[in-house]
N, C-alpha and C positions, 0 to 999 in steps of 0.2 A: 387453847394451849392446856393440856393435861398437867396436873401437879405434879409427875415425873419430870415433865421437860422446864417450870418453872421456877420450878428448886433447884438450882444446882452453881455449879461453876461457871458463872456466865464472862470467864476471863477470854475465853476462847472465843465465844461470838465477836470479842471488840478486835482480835487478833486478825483473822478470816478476814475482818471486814474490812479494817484498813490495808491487810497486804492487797487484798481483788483491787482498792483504789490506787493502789502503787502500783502495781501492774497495770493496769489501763495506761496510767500516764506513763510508765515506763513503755509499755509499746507503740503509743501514740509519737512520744519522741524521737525514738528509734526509727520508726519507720519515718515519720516525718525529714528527719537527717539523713538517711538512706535514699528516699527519694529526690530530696531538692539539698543534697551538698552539694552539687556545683555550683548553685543559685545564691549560695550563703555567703558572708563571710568567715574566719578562722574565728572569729568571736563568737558569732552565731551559732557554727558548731561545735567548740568548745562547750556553749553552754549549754546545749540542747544534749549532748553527750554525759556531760556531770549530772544531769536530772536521770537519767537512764544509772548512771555507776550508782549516784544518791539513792536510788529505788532497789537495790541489787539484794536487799535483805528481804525483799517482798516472798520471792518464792522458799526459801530457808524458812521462814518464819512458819507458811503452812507448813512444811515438812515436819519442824517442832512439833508444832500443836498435836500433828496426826500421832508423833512419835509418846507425847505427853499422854493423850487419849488411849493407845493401845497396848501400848509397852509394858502398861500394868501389871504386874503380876495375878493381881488378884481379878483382872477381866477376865470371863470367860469366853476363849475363843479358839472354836473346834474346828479343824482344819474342813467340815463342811461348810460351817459358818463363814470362814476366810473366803473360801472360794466364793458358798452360793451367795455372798453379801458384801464382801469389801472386793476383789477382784472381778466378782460380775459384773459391779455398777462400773467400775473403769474401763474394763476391757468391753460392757455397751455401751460406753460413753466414747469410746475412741473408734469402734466401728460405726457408727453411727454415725460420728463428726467428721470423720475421713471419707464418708460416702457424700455428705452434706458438702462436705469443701470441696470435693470433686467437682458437684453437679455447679456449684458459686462459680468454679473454676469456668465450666465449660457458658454459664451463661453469660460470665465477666471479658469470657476470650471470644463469644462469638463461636464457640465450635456449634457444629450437630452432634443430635444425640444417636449413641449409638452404641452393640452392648461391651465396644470395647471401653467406653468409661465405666462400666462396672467392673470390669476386668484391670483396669489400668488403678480404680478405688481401692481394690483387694491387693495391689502390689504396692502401692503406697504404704498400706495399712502394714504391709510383712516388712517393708524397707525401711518403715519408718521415714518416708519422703512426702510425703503430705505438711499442712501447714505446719510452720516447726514451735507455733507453741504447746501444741501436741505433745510434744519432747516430755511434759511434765504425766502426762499418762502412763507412758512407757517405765517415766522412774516409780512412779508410786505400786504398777503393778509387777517390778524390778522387788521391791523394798517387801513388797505383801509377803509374795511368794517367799523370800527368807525368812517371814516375821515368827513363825514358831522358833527358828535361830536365835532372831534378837530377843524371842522373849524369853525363853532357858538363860542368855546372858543374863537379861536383868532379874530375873529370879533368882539366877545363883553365885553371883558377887557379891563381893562384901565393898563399902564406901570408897575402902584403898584402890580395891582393886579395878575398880568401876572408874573413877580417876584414873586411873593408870590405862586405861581402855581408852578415854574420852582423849588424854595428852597421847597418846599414839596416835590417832587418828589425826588430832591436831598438826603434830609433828610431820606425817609421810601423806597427809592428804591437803594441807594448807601450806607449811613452811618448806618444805623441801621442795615441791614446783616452782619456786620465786627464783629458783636458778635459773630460769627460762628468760628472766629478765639480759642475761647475761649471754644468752646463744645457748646455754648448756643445760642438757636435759640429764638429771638424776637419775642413777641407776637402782635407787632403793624404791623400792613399792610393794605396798601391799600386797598379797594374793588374789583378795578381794576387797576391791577397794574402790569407792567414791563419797565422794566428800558429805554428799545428802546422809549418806549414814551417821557423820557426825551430829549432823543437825538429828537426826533421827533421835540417837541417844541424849545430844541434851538436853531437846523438850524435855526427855524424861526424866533426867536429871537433874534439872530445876525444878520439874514439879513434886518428885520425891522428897527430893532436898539435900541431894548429894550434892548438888552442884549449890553452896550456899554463896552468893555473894549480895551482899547490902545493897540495894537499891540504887543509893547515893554514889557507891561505885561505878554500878552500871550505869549510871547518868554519865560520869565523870568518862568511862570509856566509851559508849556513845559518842556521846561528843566530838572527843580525843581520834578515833576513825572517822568521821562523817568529814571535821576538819582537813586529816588530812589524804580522805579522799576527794575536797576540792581542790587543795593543794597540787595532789600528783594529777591530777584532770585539766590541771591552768598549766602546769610541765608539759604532762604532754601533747597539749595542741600548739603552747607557745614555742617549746622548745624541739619542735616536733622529735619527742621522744619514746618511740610504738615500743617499743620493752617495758613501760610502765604499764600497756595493756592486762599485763600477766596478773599484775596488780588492782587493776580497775575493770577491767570486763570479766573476771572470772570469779562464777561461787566459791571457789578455794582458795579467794585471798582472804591471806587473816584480818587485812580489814571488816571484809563483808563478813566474816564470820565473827569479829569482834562486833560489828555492828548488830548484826543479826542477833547474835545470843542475849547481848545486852537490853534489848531491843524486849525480846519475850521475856526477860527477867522486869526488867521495868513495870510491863503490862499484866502480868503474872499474878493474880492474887489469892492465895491460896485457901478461901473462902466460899463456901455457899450461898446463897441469896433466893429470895422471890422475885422475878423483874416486875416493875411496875411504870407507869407514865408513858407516854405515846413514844418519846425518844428511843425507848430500852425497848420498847415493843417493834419499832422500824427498824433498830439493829439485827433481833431476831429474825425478822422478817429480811432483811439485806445477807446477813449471814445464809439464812438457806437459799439464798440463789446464787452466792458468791462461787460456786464453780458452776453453773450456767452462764452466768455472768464470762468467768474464764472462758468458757468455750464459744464462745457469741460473739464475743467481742470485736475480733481480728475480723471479720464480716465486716462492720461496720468502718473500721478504721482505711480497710482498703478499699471499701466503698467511696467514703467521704476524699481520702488523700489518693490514691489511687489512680483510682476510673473518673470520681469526679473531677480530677486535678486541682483540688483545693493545697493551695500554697499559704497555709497557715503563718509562714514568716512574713509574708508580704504585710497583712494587718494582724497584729499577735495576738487581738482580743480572740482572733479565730482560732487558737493552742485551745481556749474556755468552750468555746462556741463546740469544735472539735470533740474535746472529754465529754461534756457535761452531753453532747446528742448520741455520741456511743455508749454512755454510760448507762442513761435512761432506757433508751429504747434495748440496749441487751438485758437490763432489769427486767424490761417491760416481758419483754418474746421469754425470759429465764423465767418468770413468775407465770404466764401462761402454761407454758409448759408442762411446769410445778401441777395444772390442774387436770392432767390428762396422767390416770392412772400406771398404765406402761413406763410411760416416758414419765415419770415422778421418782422411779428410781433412779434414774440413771443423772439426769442431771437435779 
């Protein structure tokens, strides 16, 4: 490790790393409750659904970091740079994985090969209908492409106004959708608008330090969301009440965004360091493969739940069994990877 990469803000590695473990277990569950909720009972999928809402801060939280990392003012980043370095790596990371998921596809179904699966790879990859964790590809090269935008904003607002930017966002991309709880869809919206942009702007605005709130607070509102995202998760299984979904499955409830934001403020420390000791060194090392990890993963899980038909509710130690053998083994193929010069950019 070069004294550039040892010296620095190493808030961000411990961020990366715990959202990748939230996402594992948040898709493991998911899918697991999707495939054997007939098998279950209301208890069982109650709770296997509340680890999924519980984790819902996992993908916000990388969006921060990235939005904390780039938004800078004082980064330099020239619309070649954008392209031939932060939009290439995603945009070969999603043709790549949409050709990969294909080929899974056809060894998983049993087809033959033939060159309409490359053909059928490439109409995925335009429609966006390939494996839908993917989905977060699409946003991050969605968010690139505007980022000389967002960063003229944050270059040129002043504290107020920059607050007054973040509570709008709040306002027409978190609070106003909760009418949906109700049947009724809001006529107000943004021009250009989704909710990852919030998150976008308040990595950046906790890491600048607009967005000032005490720690102890964030703990206090952590909490306060996580509570009572068990709360409305015990509602809606017991009281079968699917309007609190609005609430509980989506990044633009102000929970998961209270949670979320809370969440990076907590972890956030606005400090340099040298890492040192084997621990700080395996975060390093877990952090650069934490979007390999992302992209690897969903293999695994519908490998084991899936095709194997492993029924992890049946003996639960198999939920551990589950995580801990996708977790590894996409480690393992992401750090491989990592050694093969091409493929080191992209994933």
């Amino acid at each position: 490790m070069s004294g550039k990469d040892s010296v620095r803000n190493h808030s961000f590695e411990y961020m990366r790393s715990i959202a990748c473990l939230a996402i594992v277990l948040m898709h493991m569950m998911n899918v697991s409750e999707i495939l054997y909720r007939s098998e279950i009972s209301k208890s069982s999928d109650c709770f296997s659904m509340m680890i999924v809402y519980l984790m819902m801060w996992a993908v916000p939280l990388f969006v921060m970091v990235t939005g904390a990392l780039i938004l800078d003012p004082s980064k330099n980043i020239s619309l070649k740079n954008l392209y031939g370095k932060y939009i290439l790596r995603v945009f070969g990371a999603l043709v790549l994985f949409t050709i990969i998921f294909r080929f899974v596809d056809m060894l998983m179904n049993g087809e033959s090969f033939s060159a309409a699966v490359i053909g059928s790879a490439f109409y995925k990859l335009f429609t966006a209908t390939s494996w839908s964790h993917l989905w977060y590809l699409y946003l991050m090269i969605g968010l690139y492409v505007l980022l000389p935008a967002y960063r003229s904003v944050t270059a040129g607002l002043d504290k107020k106004t920059f607050l007054y930017i973040l509570a709008v966002y709040a306002v027409f991309l978190s609070l106003l959708p909760l009418s949906d709880i109700f049947g009724v869809s809001t006529g107000f919206h943004l021009q250009t608008s989704a909710v990852y942009v919030l998150f976008f702007f308040a990595g950046y605005a906790v890491k600048s330090g607009i967005l000032n709130i005490k720690k102890s607070m964030a703990l206090i509102l952590f909490l306060l969301a996580t509570a009572l995202i068990v709360l409305f998760c015990i509602m809606r299984y017991e009281l079968d009440l699917a309007g609190l979904d609005v609430m509980l499955g989506s990044y633009s409830s102000p929970l998961v965004v209270v949670q979320s934001v809370s969440l990076f403020i907590l972890m956030y420390k606005n400090e340099t360091s040298e890492k040192s000791g084997l621990f700080a060194k395996l975060i390093t090392v877990f952090d650069r493969n934490s979007f390999g990890i992302y992209l690897i993963h969903m293999i695994f899980l519908r490998l084991f739940l899936r095709h194997m038909q492993i029924n992890p509710y049946g003996t639960l130690y198999m939920f551990a069994v589950v995580y801990f053998a996708t977790l590894v083994i996409s480690f393992g193929i992401a750090f491989l990877l990592h050694l093969i010069p091409g493929v080191r950019r992209i994933v």
